[in-house]
ZAMARGU-4260 file (C-alpha; in steps of 0.2 Angstrom, whole numbers, plus 5000, padded with zeros to 4 digits):
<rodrens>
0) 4851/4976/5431 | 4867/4968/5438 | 4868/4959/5422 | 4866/4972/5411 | 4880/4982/5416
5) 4892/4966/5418 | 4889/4963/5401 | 4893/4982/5397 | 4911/4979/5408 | 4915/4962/5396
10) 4912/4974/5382 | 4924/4988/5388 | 4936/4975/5390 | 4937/4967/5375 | 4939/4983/5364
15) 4953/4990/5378 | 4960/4973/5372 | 4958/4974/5353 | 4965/4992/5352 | 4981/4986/5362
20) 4984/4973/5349 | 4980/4985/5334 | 4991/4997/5341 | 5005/4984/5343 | 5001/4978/5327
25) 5003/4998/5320 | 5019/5001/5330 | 5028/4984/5323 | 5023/4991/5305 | 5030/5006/5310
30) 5045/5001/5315 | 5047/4988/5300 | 5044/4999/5288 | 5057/5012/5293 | 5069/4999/5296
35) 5065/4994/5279 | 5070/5010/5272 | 5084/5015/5281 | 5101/5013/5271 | 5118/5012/5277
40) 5131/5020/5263 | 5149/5025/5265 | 5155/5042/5258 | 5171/5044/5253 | 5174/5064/5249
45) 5193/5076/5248 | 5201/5060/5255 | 5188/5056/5268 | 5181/5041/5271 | 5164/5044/5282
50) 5147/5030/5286 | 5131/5039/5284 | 5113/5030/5290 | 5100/5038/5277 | 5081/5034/5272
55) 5080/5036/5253 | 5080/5045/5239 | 5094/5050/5226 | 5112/5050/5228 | 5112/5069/5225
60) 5100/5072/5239 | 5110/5063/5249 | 5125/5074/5247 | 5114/5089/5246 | 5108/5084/5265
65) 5127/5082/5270 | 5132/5100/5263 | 5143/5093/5249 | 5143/5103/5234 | 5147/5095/5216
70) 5156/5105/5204 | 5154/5103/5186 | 5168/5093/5182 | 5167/5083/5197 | 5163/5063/5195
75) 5152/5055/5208 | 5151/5037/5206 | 5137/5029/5209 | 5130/5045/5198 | 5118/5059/5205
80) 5100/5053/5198 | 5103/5036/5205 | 5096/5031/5221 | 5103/5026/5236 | 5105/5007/5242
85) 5110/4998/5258 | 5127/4996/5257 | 5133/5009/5242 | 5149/5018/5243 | 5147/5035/5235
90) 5162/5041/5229 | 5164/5059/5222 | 5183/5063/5213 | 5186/5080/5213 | 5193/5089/5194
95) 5209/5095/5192 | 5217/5105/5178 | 5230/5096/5168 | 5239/5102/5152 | 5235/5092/5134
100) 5249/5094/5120 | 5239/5087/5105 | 5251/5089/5090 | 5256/5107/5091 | 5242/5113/5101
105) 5241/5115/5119 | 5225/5117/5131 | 5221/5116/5149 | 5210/5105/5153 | 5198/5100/5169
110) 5196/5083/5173 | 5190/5070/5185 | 5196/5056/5177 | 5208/5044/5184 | 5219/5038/5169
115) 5226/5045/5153 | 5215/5032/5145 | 5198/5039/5153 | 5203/5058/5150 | 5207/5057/5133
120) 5189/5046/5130 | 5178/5059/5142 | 5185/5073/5127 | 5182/5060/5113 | 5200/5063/5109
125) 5204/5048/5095 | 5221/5042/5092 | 5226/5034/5078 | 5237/5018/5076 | 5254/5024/5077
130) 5252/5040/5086 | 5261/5041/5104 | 5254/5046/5121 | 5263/5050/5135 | 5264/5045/5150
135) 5256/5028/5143 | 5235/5028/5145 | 5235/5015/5160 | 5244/5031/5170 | 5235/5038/5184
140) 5233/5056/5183 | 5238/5071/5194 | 5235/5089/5194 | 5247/5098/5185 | 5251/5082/5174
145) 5255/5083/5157 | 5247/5072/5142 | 5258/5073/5129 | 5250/5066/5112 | 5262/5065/5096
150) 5254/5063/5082 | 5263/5050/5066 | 5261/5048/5049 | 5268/5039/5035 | 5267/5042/5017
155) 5275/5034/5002 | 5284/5046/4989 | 5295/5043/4974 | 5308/5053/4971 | 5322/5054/4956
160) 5339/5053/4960 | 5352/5060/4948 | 5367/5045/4948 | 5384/5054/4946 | 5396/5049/4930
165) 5412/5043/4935 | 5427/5049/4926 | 5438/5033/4920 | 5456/5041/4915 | 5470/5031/4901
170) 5486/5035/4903 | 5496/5037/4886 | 5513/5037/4885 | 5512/5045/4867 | 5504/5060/4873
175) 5514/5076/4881 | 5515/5076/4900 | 5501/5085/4909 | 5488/5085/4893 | 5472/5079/4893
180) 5460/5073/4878 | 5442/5067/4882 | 5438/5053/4872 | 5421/5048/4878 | 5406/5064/4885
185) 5399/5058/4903 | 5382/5057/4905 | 5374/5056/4922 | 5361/5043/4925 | 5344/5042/4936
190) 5337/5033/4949 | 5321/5032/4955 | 5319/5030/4973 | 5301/5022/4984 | 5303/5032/4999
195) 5294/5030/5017 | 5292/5046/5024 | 5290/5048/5044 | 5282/5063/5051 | 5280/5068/5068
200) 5268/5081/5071 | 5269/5088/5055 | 5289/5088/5056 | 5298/5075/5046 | 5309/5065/5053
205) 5314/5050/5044 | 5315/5045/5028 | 5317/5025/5021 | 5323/5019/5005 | 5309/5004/5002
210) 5315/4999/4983 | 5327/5010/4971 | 5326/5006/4952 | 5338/5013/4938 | 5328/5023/4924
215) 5343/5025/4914 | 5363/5020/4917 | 5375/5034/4919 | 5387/5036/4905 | 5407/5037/4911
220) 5419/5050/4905 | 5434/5041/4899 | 5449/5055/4896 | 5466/5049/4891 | 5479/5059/4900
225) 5498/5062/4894 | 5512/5053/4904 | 5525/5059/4892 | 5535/5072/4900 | 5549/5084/4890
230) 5560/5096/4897 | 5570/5112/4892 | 5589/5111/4893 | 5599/5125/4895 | 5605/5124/4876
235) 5584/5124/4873 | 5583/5106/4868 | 5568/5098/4874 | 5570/5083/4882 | 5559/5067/4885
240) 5561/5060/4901 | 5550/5046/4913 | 5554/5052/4930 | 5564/5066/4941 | 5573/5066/4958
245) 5579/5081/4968 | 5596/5073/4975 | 5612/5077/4986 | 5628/5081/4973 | 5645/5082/4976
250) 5658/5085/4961 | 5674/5075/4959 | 5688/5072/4947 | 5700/5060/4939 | 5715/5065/4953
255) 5721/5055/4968 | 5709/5065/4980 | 5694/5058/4972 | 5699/5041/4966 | 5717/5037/4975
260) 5723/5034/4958 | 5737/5045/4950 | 5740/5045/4930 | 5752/5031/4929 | 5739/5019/4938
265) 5729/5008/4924 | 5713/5011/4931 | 5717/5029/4931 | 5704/5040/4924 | 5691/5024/4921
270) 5672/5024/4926 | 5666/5007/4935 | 5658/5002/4917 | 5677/5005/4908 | 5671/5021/4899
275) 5685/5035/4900 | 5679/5048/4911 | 5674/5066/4903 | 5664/5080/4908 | 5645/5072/4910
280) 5650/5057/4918 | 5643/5056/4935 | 5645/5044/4949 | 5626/5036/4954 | 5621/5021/4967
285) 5614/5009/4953 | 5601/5003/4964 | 5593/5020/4962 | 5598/5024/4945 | 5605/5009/4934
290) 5622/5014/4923 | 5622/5019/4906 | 5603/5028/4911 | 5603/5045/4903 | 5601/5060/4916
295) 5600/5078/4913 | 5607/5088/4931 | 5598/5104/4935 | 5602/5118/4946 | 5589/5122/4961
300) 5600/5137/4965 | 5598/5149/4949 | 5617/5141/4946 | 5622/5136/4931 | 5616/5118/4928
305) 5625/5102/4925 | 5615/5095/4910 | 5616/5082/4899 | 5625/5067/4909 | 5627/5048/4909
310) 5626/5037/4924 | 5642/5028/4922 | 5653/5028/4938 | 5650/5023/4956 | 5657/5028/4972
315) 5659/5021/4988 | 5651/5035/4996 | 5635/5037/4984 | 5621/5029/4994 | 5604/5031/4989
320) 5599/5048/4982 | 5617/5055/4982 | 5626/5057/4963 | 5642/5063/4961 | 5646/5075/4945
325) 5665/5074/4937 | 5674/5089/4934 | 5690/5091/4924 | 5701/5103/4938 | 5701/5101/4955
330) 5695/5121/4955 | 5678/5118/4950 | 5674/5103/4958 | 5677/5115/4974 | 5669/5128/4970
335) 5653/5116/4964 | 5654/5108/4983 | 5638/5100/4989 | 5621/5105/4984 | 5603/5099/4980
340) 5600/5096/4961 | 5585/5090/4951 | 5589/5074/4941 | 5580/5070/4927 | 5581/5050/4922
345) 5576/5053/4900 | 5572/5041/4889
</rodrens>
């Protein structure tokens, strides 16, 4: 009897024993296998930075669990149906509106993105080779920034350009002063022009000549244009002459107030080129008119002219554009004094 129940003791022993261990054994599992799912992750969310000790499942349930709505256009990175990892860093950027100027249109748009580059790809916005962005597509985006796209083109046009005549004139000293005869019709030529048109959002803005080529050569006018000039005397001859200054005239005569000669001097009453002075002979600077040139003296007053005249005389104070007109009495030469006359050198 003492045996039996000995034996019964050993027994109770050795299962109090083995249900210690299995329990052990059940609680180490235990404890593995949630260490084995837990997870260590950093948030970062509005600009905070937060460690979160999780057990599983997706990264939206995770920010479900921690109260953090996701809007529409919110990015969350790594992305909502993925699952959670020991060691992630969940981070969710928030949209902002910024303005889009494509060509002429403008939009608001919302965006999460963080450069030009990425906003302008998340709209499937395709640029083409020459258009312009601004700012550049690396730029980092901030609400209320503005993307700015300017869309180029180039084309090629040709174009005719009308080439001008010019006008050649001859100068004929056979034909009356003033009169023109056309000899030869102008014709105006054309040029045709390979053109590089820039436009700018529909806008042109530059234009570049890339070859010209002459289709046909202009024509010149030639015109031949009198140089022969004729004036009217007061005695209604007409008169040729080559050129016409207005001048300072002063009258003398033949006495001792003008010359310093009286009538029984030899010289007396003779010009510098040994003519006898006469009524038409005037005194000239033969730098500006040579002597023995024909002249014709007219009146700028409404006085009665001088008219027909030869330079034959000089006088010491003749200088430059002065003449000086002979007169027979000493009367008129007075009462002629100083004036301004037109001097007309004939041929």
């Amino acid at each position: 009897m003492e045996t039996f129940n000995s034996s019964k003791d050993f027994l109770r022993g050795i299962n109090k024993k083995v249900f210690i261990a299995v329990l052990s054994v059940a609680i180490l599992m235990t404890t593995f296998s949630a260490m084995a799912i837990r997870k260590d992750v950093v948030l970062v969310c509005d600009g905070n930075e937060i460690n979160i000790t999780t057990f599983g499942g997706t990264v939206e349930s995770l920010l479900n669990k921690q109260g953090i709505e996701i809007g529409e256009e919110d990015k969350v990175i790594p992305e909502l149906h993925e699952r959670v990892t020991d060691g992630d860093r969940i981070v969710i950027h928030r949209a902002f509106e910024i303005q889009l100027v494509d060509g002429n249109e403008e939009t608001t748009i919302v965006t999460s993105r963080k450069t030009v580059e990425e906003a302008l790809n998340s709209l499937y916005i395709e640029l083409g080779q020459m258009d312009k962005v601004q700012p550049d597509l690396q730029s980092t985006l901030e609400p209320g920034d503005t993307i700015r796209i300017t869309r180029i083109l180039k084309e090629t046009i040709t174009e005719n350009q009308e080439i001008p005549y010019q006008t050649t004139i001859k100068y004929n000293d056979d034909l009356d002063y003033g009169k023109t005869t056309r000899i030869q019709e102008g014709r105006s030529g054309v040029k045709e022009i390979l053109l590089e048109v820039t436009y700018e959002d529909g806008l042109e803005v530059s234009r570049e000549v890339i070859e010209e080529k002459i289709i046909q050569e202009a024509t010149n006018e030639i015109v031949e244009k009198g140089t022969s000039r004729y004036l009217v005397t007061t005695r209604g001859d007409s008169r040729r002459y080559k050129d016409v200054i207005v001048m300072e005239a002063s009258a003398y005569t033949a006495g001792y107030e003008s010359t310093g000669k009286t009538p029984g001097d030899p010289y007396y009453g003779i010009t510098r080129s040994g003519t006898k002075v006469r009524p038409g002979v005037v005194a000239v600077d033969p730098r500006v008119i040579p002597l023995g040139t024909k002249l014709y003296i007219e009146s700028m007053d409404r006085t009665p002219s001088y008219g027909i005249a030869s330079a034959e005389d000089t006088g010491g104070a003749i200088r430059g554009n002065k003449i000086d007109l002979f007169f027979e009495s000493r009367e008129d030469a007075l009462r002629f004094g100083r004036r301004k006359v037109k001097v007309y050198i004939l041929d």
